[in-house]
C-alpha atoms as one frame of an Amber mdcrd trajectory, in Angstrom:
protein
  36.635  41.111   4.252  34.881  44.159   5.732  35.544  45.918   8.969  32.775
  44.688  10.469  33.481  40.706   9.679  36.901  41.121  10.971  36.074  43.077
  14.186  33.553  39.244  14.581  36.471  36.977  13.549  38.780  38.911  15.470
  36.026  38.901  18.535  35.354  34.874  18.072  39.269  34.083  18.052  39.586
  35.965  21.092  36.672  34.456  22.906  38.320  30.443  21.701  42.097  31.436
  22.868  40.786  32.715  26.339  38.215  29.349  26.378  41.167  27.462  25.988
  43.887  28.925  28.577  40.752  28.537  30.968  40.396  24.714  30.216  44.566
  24.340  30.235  44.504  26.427  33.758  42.039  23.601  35.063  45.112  20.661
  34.312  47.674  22.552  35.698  49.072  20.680  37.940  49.431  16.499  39.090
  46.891  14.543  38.825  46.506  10.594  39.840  43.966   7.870  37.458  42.529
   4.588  38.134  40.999   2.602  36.323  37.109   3.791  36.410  34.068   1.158
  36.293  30.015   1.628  35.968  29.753   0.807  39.461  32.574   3.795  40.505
  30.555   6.215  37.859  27.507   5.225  39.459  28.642   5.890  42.635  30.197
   9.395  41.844  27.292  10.801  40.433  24.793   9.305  43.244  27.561  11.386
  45.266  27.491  14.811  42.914  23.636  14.518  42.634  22.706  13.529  46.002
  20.535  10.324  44.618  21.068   6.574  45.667  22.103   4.772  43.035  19.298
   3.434  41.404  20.906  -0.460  41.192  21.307  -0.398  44.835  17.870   0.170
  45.393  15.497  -2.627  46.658  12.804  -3.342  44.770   9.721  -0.685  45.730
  12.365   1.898  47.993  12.503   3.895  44.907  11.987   7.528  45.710   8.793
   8.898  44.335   9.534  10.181  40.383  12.758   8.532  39.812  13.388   5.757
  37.413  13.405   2.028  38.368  15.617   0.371  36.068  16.915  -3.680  36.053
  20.074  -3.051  33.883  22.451  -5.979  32.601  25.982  -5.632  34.197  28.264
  -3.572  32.078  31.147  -5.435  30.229  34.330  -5.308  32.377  36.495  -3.482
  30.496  40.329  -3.611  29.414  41.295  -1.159  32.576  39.793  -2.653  34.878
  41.179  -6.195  34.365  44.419  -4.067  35.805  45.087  -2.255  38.845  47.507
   0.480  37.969  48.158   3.846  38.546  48.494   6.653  36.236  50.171   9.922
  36.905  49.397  13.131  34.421  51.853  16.103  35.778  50.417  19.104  33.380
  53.873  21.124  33.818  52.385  23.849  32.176  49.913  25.002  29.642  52.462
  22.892  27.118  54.558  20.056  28.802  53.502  16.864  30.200  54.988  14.701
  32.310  53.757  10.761  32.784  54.613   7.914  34.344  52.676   4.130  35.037
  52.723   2.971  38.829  55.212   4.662  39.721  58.075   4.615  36.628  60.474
   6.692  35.464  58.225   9.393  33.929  58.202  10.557  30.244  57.724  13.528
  29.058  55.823  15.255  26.550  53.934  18.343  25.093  50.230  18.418  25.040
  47.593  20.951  23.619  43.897  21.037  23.570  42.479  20.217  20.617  39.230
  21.101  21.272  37.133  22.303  23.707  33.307  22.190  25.197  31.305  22.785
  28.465  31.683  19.784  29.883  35.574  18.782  28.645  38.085  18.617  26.065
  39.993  16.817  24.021  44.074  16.959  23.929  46.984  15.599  21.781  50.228
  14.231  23.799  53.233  14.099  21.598  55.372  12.228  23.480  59.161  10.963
  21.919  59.209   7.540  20.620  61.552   5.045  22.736  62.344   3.322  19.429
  64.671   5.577  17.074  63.815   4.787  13.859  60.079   6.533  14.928  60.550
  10.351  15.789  56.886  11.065  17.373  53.961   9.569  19.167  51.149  11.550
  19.041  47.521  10.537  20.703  44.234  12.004  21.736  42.830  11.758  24.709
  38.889  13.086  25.651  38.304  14.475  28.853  34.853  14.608  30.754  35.497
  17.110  33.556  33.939  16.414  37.292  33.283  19.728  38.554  31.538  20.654
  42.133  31.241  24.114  43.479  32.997  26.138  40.293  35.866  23.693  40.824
  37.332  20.940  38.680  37.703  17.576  41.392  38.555  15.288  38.570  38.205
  14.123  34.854  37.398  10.885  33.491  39.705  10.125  30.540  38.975   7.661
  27.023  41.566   7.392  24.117  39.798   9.161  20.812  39.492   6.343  18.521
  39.559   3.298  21.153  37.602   0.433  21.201  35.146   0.879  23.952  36.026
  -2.226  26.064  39.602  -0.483  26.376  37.646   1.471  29.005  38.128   4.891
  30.932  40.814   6.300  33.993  39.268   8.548  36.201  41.973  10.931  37.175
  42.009  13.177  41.191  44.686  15.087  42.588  47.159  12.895  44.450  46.050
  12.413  48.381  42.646  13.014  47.888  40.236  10.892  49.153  37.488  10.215
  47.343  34.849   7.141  46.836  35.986   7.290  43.204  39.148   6.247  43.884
  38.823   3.410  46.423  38.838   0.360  44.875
């Protein structure tokens, strides 16, 4: 390897590590997830976008240019047959702490496995509660919800999952928000 290619590697690995600790300095922190729906989406975006959604609309009060659409209901999914509470406490930029409406907590690392514009993906390796299994270790995509150069919330799927398990859409505690009231 020449100078040159290593000066570009060297550049490039530089430019991925400080991509990264940006993403991890955007979960710092608690955060609070709910089951999301197409309806809540819906509603978040007409809210981020400034549109009506388009399936409240009455027929011929569409505004001029934008798509009229009759859509069949989306599926319920597995989440939303539940209404529970998720907590995600990113300790730091490697620790994890979570708990299910409100249980004792567990803990965990996490790291991002790979990043984009719009999100990320991260593994939790969390300690198995049975002995005889040492590790648990899942990935998780998240879709970040930014407004104004700030992060107000992510939308979270398991990698791998059967779509009908569904999404959480994860705030900071004590916000309020139309996402989160349902």
């Amino acid at each position: 390897m020449n100078s040159l290619q290593f000066l570009f590697v060297a550049m490039l690995l530089l430019c991925l590590i400080g991509c990264q600790q940006q993403t991890a300095s955007k979960l710092l922190g608690r955060w609070e997830g709910r089951p999301d729906s197409a309806a809540l989406r819906a509603a978040r975006e007409a809210e981020k976008y400034g549109d009506v959604p388009v399936d409240t609309m009455k027929e011929g009060s569409a505004k001029k240019g934008s798509a009229t659409r009759t859509s069949e209901p989306a599926p319920v999914t597995d989440w939303e047959n539940y209404a529970v509470s998720v907590l995600f406490d990113f300790v730091s930029s490697d620790r994890l702490k979570m708990s299910l409406d409100g249980a004792q907590p567990r803990s965990g690392n996490w790291k991002i496995v790979s990043s984009s514009p719009i999100g990320c993906t991260i593994e939790v390796q969390t300690d198995s509660e049975d002995e005889d299994a040492s590790v648990v270790r899942r990935q998780f995509q998240l879709l970040f919800d930014e407004r104004g150069g700030a992060c107000v919330g992510f939308l979270l799927t398991e990698v791998g999952a059967d779509r009908l398990q569904g999404a959480l859409y994860f705030l900071r505690p004590g916000k309020s928000s139309t996402e989160q009231s349902n």
